[in-house]
TINUMI-811749 format. One record per residue (C-alpha): residue number from 0; residue in one letter; chain; z, x, y. Coordinates in Angstrom, 1 decimal. Layout:
% residues N
  num  residu  chaine      pz      px      py
  NUM       A       A       Z       X       Y
...
END
This chain:
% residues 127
  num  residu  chaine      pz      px      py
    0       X       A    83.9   117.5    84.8
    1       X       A    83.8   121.3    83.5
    2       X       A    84.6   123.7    86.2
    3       X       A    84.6   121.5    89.2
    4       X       A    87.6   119.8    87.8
    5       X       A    90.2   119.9    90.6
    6       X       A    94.3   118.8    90.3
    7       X       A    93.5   115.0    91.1
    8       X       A    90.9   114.8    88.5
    9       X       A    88.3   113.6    90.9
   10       X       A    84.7   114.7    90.3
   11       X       A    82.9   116.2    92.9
   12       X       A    79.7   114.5    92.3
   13       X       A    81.2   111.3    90.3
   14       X       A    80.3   108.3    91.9
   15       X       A    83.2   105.8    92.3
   16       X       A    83.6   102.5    93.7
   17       X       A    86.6   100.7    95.4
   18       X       A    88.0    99.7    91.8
   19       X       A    88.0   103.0    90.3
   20       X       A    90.1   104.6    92.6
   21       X       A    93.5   104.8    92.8
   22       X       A    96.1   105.4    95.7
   23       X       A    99.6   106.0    95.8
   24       X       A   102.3   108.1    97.3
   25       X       A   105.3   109.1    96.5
   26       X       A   106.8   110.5   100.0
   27       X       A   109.5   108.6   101.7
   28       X       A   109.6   109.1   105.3
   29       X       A   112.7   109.4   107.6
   30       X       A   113.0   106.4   109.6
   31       X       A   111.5   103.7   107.5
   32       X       A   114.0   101.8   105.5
   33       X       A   113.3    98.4   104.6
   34       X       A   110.2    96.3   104.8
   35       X       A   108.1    95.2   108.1
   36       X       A   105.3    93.6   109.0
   37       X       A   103.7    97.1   109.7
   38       X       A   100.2    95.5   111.4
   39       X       A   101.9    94.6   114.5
   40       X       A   103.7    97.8   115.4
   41       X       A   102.3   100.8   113.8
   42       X       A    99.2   102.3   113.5
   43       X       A    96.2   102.4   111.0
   44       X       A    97.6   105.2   108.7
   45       X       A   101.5   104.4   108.8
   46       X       A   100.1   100.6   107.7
   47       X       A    98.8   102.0   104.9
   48       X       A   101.8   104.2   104.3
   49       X       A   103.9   101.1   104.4
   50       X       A   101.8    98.6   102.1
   51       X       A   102.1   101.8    99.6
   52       X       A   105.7   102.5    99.6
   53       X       A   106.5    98.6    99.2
   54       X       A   104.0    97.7    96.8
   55       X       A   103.9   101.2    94.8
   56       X       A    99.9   102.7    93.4
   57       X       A    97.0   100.1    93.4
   58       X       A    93.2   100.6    94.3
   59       X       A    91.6   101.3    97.2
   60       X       A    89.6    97.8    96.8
   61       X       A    93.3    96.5    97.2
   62       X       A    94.9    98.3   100.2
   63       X       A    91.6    97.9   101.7
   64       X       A    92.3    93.9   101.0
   65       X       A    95.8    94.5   102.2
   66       X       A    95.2    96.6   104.9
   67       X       A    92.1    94.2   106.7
   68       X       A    94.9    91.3   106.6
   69       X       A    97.8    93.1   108.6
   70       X       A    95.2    95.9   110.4
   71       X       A    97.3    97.2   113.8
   72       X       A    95.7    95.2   116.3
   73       X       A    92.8    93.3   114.9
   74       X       A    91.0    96.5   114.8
   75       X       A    88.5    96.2   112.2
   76       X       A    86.6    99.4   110.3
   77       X       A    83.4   100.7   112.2
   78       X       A    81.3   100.1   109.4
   79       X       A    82.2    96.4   108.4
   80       X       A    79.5    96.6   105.2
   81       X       A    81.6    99.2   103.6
   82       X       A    85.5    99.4   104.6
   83       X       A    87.0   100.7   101.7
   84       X       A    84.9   104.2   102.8
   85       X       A    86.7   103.5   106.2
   86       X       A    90.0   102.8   104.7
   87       X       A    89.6   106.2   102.3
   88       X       A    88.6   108.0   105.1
   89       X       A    92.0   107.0   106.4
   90       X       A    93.6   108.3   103.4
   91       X       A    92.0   111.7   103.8
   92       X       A    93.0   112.4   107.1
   93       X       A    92.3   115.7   108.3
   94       X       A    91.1   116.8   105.2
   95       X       A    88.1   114.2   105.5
   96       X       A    85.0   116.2   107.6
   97       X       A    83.3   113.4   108.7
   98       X       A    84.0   110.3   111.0
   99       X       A    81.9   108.1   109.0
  100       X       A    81.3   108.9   105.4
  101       X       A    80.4   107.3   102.8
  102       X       A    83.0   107.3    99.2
  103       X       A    81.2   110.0    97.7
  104       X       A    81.5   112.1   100.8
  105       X       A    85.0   111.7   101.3
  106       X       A    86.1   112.4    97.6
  107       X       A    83.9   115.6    97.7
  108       X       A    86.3   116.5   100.9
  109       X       A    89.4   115.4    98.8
  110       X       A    88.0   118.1    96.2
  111       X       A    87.4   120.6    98.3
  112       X       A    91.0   120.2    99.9
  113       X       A    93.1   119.0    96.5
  114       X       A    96.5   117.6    96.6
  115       X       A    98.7   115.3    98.2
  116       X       A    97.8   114.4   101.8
  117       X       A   100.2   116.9   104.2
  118       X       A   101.3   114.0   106.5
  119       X       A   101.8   110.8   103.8
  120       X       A   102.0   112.6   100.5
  121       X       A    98.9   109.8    99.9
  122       X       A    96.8   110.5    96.6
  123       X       A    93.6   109.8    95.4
  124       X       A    92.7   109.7    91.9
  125       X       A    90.9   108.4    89.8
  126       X       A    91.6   104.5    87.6
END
């Protein structure tokens, strides 16, 4: 990974799938004590915030699972053939430059702006 090597440990030109990436964080939020059914009250990014602080790290093939079963809504990811890019797009949040994006775009965003995501402490790394 040489020079390009960033906090996170993600490459900027790696190529990752679903399985290879993992997502955790480790920010607890005022307010949020105890477990809910977060799909029917909160919206797309405090869902994933919530299936993350009950359930602890897993991949982003698995929170994408999680997260299509309880998404607020019904709303489903604008690009059906690829949601875990949706879902990690999610992750990134502001730091993700594109509206739709494929992995490898967002993970180069998530290089270019390392650490833990401002709003959700959420992080990327890789498995």
């Amino acid at each position: 990974m040489g020079d390009e090597a960033t906090a996170n440990g993600l490459d900027p030109e790696g190529h990752y799938s679903a399985e290879d990436l993992m997502v955790s964080t480790e920010v607890a939020l005022p307010g949020r004590e105890g477990p809910g059914h977060a799909g029917e009250r909160l919206p797309a990014r405090e869902v994933l915030y919530e299936i993350l602080r009950e359930q602890g790290e897993m991949s982003l093939a698995e929170l994408t699972r999680q997260y299509l079963a309880v998404s607020p809504g019904g709303v489903r990811p604008p690009y059906d053939e690829r949601p875990e890019a949706w879902v990690l797009r999610l992750l990134a949040g502001r730091r993700a430059g594109r509206s739709l994006a494929t992995i490898e775009d967002v993970v180069r965003d998530l290089v270019a702006d390392p650490g833990p995501d401002p709003d959700y402490g959420f992080e990327v790394r890789p498995g």
